[in-house]
Structures are given as C-alpha cells and as structure tokens.
N, C-alpha and C positions, 0 to 999 in steps of 0.2 A: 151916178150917185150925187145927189144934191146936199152941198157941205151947210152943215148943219151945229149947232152944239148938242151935243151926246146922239146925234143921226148916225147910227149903226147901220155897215155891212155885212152880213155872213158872210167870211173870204175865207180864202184859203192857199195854203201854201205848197201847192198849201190847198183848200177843198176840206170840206165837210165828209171828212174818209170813215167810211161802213165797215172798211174792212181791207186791210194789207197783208200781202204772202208776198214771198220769193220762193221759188223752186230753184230748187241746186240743180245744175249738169254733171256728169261722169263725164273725165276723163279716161277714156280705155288706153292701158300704160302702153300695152301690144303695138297697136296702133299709133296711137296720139291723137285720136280723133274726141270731136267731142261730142257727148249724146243729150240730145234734150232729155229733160226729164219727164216733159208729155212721153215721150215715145221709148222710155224705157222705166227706171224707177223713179219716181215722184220721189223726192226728196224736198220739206218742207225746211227751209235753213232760218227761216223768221218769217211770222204770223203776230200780227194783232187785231184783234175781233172791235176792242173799244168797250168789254163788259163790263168794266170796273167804276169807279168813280169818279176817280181822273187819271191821268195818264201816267204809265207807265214808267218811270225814268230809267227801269233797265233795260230800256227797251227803246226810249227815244231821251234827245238831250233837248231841252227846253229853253231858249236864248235869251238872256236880257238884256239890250246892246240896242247901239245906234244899227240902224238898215244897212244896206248897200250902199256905201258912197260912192262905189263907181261908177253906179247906175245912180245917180246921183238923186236916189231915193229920199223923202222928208218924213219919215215916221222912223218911230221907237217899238222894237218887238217886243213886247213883254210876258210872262209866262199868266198872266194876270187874263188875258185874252183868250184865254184857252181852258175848253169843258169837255168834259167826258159825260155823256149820258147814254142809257138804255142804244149803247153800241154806237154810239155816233161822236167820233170824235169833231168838234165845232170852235174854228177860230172866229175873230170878231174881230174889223178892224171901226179903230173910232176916230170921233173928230175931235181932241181933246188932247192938251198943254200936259205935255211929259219933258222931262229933261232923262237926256241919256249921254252914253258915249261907249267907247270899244277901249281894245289895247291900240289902237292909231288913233285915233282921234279923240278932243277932250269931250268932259260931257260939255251938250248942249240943250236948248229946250224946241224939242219938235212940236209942232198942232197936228201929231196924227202917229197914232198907236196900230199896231198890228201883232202877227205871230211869227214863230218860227222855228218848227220843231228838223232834227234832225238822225237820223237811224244811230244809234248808240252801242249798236252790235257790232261785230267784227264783218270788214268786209268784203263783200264778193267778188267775183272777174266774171265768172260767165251764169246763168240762172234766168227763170222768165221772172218778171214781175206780174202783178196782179195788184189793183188797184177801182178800189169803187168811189168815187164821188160825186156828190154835187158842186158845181160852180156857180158861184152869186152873177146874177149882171147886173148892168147899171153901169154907170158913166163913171170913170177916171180907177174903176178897181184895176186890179192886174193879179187874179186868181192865178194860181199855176203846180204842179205838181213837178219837181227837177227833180233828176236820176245824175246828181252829179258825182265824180269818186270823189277819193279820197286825195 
C-alpha cells in the first residue's frame, strides 16, 4: 500500500465479512463425547448475514482505542472505519492523524486509523466456525481474521 494522505485500504480484521455462523457441538452426557454439529444437529449459536445498515452492536463490540501495543502497532481503531452495506460488512484503514489511547496507555496522536470489531455474545468452547471474506493486498496491510477466547 503506498502511504498517501487519505490513501485508503479495504482491510480487515478483520476482512470484508459476507457472512459469519458458529455451529454448536453436543455433548452426549452418556458418554462424554463430543459431536460435531455437521454430523449430527446443526445448531446455529450466532449468525450475522450484514443486512442491516450498520452493524450490530448486539452482536459485535465496536473498539475505539489505541491498537496493539505489544505488537507494537501505530494506528487508532476507530468505529468511524466501519460500514454495513447490502450484506457486506467493510472496514477501512487510513493514513490520517488521529489521537487515541486505552486503559494502559495515555492518548496519543497516531498517522493511521483502522478497525476492530469483536463477538459480543456469550461464548463458546467447542462449535465450527464459518466465515466468508475478502482480504485486501498491497504492501504494509496485515488483513487477518482471529478466533481468539476469551
């Protein structure tokens, strides 16, 4: 990606998502085993399709915060980056003077904005996921979709 003033990435966190499911697994008490829910009942535990206008927030939590400092990231996530349309959820990261901060660290002023949303539901141990995206390319992004717990 060539840094630019207001030069735009479609990134994502992240990804340009069409559409998110988790399937639940059964545990059978009898046993203790665990059964996928392909191969026995599909249980849908969270779904979003992206129909709406913008996102969801019962649904996902939307971050306004300095990045990852561990990963000793230089962008601000902001909810501001983030569009719902005709099903396509689309983040956007820019090249452009924001000041931020978290609960560790104070604000500062970044030159690059991003997104960062995160599942707002209660959550899982075992289940499949299902995930549709596009990732942007181009030079210095870092697209990625994490399955991290809790």
């Amino acid at each position: 990606m060539k840094i630019g003033a207001q030069k735009r990435a479609v990134c994502s966190a992240m990804g340009i998502l069409a559409s998110c499911g988790l399937l639940g697994c059964a545990e059978d008490s009898a046993t203790g085993s665990i059964a996928n829910a392909y191969a026995s009942e599909q249980t849908v535990i969270f779904y979003d399709d992206f129909l709406g206008t913008s996102i969801d927030t019962t649904r996902w939590t939307v971050f306004d915060r300095l990045s990852d400092q561990v990963n000793n990231e230089v962008n601000c996530v902001i909810p501001g980056n983030i569009s719902v349309k005709d099903g396509v959820l689309e983040g956007m990261s820019k090249h452009e003077d924001h000041r931020c901060g978290d609960s560790v660290e104070p604000p500062k002023s970044m030159r690059y904005t991003s997104w960062q949303i995160q599942q707002a539901t209660k959550p899982f141990l075992y289940g499949t996921i299902d995930v549709r995206a596009k990732m942007p390319g181009g030079v210095g992004t870092w697209p990625a979709i994490w399955m991290l717990g809790h």
